[in-house]
LOTORPA-921812 format. One record per residue: x negated, y, z negated of N, C-alpha, C, O in turn; residue in one letter. Coordinates in pm, whole numbers, plus 50000, padded with zeros to 5 digits. Example, Ala and Ser with C-alpha at 12.3 -4.5 7.8 and 13.67 -1.06 7.14 Angstrom:
2
486814943149220487704955049220486804967049220485764966849154A/487154977549292486334989449286487105000349213486595011449196S/
end
This chain:
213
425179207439636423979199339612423879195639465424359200539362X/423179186439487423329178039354422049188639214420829189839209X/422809192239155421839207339051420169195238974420259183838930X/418939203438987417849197738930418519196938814418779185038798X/418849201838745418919202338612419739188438548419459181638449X/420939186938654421909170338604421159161738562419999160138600X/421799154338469421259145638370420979128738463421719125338556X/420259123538432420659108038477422229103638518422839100338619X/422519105638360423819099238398425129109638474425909103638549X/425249118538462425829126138568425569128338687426229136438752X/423999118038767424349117138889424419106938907424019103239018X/425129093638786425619079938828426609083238859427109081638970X/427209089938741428719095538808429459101938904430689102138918X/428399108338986428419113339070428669101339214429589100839295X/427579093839201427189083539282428299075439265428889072339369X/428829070439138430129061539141431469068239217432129062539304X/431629076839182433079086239218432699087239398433719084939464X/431629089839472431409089639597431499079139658431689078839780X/431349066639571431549052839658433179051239626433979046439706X/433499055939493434819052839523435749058039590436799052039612X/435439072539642436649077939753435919063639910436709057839986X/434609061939915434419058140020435069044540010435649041540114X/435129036839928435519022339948436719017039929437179006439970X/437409029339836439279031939867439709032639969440879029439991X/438639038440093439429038640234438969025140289439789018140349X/437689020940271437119009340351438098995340266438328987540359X/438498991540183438828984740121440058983740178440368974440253X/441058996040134442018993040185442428991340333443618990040361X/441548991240419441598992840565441128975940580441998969340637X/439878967740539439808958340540440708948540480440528936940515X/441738951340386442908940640351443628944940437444488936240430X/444168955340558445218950240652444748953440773445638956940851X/443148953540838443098956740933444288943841051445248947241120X/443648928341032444028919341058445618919341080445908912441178X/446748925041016447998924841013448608936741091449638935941158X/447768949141076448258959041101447708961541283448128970541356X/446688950741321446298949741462447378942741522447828946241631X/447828932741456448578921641475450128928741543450718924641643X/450498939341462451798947041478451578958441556452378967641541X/450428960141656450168966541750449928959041852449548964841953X/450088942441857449888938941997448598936542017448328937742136X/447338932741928446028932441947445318921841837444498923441747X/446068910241889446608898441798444938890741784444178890241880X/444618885841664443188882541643441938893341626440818892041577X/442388900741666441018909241726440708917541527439538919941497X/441388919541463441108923741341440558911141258439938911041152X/440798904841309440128888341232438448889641316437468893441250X/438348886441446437318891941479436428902641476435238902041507X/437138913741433436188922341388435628920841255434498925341238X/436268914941149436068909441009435198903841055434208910641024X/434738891941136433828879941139432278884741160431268880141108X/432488899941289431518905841306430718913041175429628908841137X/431298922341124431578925141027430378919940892429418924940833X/431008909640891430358900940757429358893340826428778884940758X/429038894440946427898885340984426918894841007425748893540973X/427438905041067426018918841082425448922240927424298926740928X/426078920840787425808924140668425028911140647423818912940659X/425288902040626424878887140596423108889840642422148893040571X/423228886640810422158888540911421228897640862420098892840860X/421308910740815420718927340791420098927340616419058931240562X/421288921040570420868920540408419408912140422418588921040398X/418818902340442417168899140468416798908440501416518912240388X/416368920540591415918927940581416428943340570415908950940652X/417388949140480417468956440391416538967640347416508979840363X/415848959340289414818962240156413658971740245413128982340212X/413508964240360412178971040471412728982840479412228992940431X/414068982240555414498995440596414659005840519414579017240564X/414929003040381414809011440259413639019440206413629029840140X/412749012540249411399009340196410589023240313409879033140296X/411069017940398410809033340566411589044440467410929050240380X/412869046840481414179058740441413789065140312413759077340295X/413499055740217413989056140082415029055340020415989056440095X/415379053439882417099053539870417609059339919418149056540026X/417649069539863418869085939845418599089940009418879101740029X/418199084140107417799091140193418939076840291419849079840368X/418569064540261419199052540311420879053540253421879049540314X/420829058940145422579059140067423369067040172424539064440201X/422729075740221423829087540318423549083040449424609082440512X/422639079740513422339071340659424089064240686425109067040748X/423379049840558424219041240596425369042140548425989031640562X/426099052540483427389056840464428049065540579429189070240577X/427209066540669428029073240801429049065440860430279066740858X/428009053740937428729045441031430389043041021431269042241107X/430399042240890431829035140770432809049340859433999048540890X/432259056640874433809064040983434249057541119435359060141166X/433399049441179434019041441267434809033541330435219032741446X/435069023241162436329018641101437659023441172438519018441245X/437309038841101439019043141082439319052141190440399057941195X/438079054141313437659057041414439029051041477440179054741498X/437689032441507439159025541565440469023741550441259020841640X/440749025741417441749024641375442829038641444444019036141465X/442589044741456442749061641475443009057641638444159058041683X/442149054741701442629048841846443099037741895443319036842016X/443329027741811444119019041843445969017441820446939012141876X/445589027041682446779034541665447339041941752448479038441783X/446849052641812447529059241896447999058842006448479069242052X/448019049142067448189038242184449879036942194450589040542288X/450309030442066451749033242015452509040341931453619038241882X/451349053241916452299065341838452579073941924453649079841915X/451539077142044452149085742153452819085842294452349079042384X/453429090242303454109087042477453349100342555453099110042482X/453009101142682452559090142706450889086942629450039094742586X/450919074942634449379068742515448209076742604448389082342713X/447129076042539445779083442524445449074142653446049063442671X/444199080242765443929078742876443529062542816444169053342867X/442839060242746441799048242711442629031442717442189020242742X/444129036942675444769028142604445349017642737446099007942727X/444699023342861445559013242960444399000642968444548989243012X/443489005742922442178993142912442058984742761441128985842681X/443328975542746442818971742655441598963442562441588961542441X/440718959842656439448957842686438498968542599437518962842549X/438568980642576437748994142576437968990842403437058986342333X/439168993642358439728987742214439248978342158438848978442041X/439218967042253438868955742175436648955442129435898951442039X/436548963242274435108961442266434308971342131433238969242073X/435568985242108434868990142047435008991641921434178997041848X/436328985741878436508977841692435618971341688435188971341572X/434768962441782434138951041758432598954741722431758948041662X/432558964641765430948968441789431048975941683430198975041595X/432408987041669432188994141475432148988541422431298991241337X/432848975641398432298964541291431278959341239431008956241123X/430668958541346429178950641384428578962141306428038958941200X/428578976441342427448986041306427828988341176426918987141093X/429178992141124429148991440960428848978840909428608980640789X/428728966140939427848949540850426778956540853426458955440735X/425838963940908424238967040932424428977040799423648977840704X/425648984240818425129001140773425348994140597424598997840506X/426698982140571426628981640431425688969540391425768966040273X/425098964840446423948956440388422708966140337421908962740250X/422688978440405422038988740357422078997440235421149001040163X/423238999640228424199007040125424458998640030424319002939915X/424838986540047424458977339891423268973539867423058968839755X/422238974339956420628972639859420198985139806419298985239722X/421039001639867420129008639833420619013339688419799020339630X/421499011339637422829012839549422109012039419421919020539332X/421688996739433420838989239267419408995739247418718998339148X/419248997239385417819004439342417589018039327416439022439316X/418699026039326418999039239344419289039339134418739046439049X/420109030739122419909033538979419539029838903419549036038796X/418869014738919417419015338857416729023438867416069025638765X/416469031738977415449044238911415579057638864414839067038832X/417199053938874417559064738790417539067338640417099077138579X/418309052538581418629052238461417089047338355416069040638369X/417439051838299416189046438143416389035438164417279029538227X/415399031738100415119016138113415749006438010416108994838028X/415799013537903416769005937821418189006737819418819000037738X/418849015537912420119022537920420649016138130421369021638213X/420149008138132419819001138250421448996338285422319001038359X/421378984338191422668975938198424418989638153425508989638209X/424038996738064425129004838028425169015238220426229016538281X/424089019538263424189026438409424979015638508425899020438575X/424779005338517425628999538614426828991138562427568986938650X/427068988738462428658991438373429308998838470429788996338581X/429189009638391429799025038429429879024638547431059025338582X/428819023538674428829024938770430199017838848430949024438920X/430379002338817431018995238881432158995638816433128989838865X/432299003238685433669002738607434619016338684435829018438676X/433559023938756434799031938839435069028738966436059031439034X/433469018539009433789013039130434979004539182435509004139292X/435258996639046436408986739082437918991639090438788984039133X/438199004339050439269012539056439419010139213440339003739266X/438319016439278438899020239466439279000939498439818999539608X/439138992239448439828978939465441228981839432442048980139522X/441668986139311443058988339308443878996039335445048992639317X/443539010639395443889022239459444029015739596444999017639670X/443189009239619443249009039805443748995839850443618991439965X/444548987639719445888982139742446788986139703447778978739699X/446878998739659448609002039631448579014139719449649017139773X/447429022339744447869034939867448489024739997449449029440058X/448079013940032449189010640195450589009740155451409010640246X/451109007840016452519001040002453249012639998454399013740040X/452369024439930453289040139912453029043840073454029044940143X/451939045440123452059056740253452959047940380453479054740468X/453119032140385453789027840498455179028940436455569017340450X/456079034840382457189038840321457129050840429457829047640525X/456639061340443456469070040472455949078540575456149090340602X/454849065040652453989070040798453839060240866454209048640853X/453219065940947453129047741075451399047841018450699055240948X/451219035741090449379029341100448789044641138447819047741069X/449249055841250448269059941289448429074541175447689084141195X/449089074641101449069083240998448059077840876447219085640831X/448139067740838447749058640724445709054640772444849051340690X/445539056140897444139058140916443519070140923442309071140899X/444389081540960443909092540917443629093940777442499096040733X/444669092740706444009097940542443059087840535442029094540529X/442679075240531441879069440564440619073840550439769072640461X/440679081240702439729088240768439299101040677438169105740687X/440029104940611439659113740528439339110740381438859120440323X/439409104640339439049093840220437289093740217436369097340143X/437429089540304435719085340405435049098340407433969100740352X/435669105340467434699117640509434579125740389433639133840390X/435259125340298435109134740164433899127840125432839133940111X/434039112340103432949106940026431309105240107430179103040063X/431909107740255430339110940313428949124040274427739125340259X/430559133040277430529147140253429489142840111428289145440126X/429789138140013429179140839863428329129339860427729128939753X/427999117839953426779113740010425499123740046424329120240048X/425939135040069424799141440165423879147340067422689146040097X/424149153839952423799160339819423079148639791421899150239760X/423609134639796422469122239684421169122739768420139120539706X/421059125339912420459123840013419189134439969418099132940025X/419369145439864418469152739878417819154639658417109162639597X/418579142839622417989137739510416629136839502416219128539583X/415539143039425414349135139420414319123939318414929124339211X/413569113839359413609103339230411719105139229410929105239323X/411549106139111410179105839026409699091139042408509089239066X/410359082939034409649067539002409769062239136410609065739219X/408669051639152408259044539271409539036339325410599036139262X/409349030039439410549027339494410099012539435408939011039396X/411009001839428410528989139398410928981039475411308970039436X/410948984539596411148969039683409338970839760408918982139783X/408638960939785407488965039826407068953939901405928949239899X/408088949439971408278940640113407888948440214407928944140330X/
end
């Protein structure tokens, strides 16, 4: 748990380093879901889940702020950082379809696959339209007020790392594993950073919430 005593800025850092194990896996899973469906025989359907995807976030981001506003941040930051295991969920079973002989009971319906990448998609657009409104307002009320712009610097200066980590982890681990190896760590990427979601979850913040929609 996150100690009363941490400073402001050691639980940005905290907060940055947790999105970045989380978005090293989501990142890199969204630059090849589309290719890596494609080479399983489940041709389009990673393009369609993208479409879902960005339209459930699009759709949800208008109201955001309400749902925040019910939760609170630190309470909305770990909610909507769950879903994001779903992802690599599907990924994990669509994979295994052609890593095992004989394949998992599910895999003779390819129907079941398609319906249910589509619908994790759908529910992580909801869960990160959440998770990016609750983000800015989580450290606006964290940081001093004059130390505002230097808090989300920092914030996004480690954030943008899991952009470049989670294009060079597919080029080292497919050397080395198939898809249904490469969604597991994935999958574990995710769950570490859920894991240190749960601690922000029990943050108190002193100052009022400021969305008041």
């Amino acid at each position: 748990m996150i100690g009363k005593n941490w400073s402001p800025f050691s639980k940005l850092i905290y907060l940055a380093i947790t999105f970045f194990f989380l978005f090293t896996a989501f990142n890199s899973v969204q630059n090849l879901v589309s290719q890596i469906y494609e080479q399983n025989g489940y041709e389009n359907l990673g393009r369609i889940a993208l479409t879902t995807f960005n339209l459930a976030c699009f759709l949800v981001s208008f109201v955001a702020a309400r749902i925040i506003k019910k939760l609170g941040h630190t309470q909305s930051l770990f909610i909507s950082s769950v879903p994001f295991l779903l992802v690599f969920i599907a990924g994990i079973g669509m994979s295994a379809c052609n890593n095992f002989k004989p394949a998992p009971f599910y895999c003779a319906d390819r129907s079941f696959i398609k319906q249910f990448n589509i619908v994790s998609y759908t529910l992580v657009g909801v869960s990160s339209a959440v998770l990016w409104t609750a983000q800015p307002g989580y450290i606006t009320q964290l940081a001093p007020k004059k130390e505002q712009g230097s808090y989300f610097g920092t914030f996004f200066s480690i954030l943008q790392n899991s952009y470049i980590i989670g294009s060079l982890l597919p080029s080292i681990l497919f050397r080395f594993t198939s898809a249904f190896a490469y969604f597991i760590i994935m999958f574990s990427f995710a769950t570490v950073a859920i894991g240190f979601f749960s601690p922000v979850s029990y943050t108190h913040l002193t100052l009022p919430t400021i969305y008041s929609v």
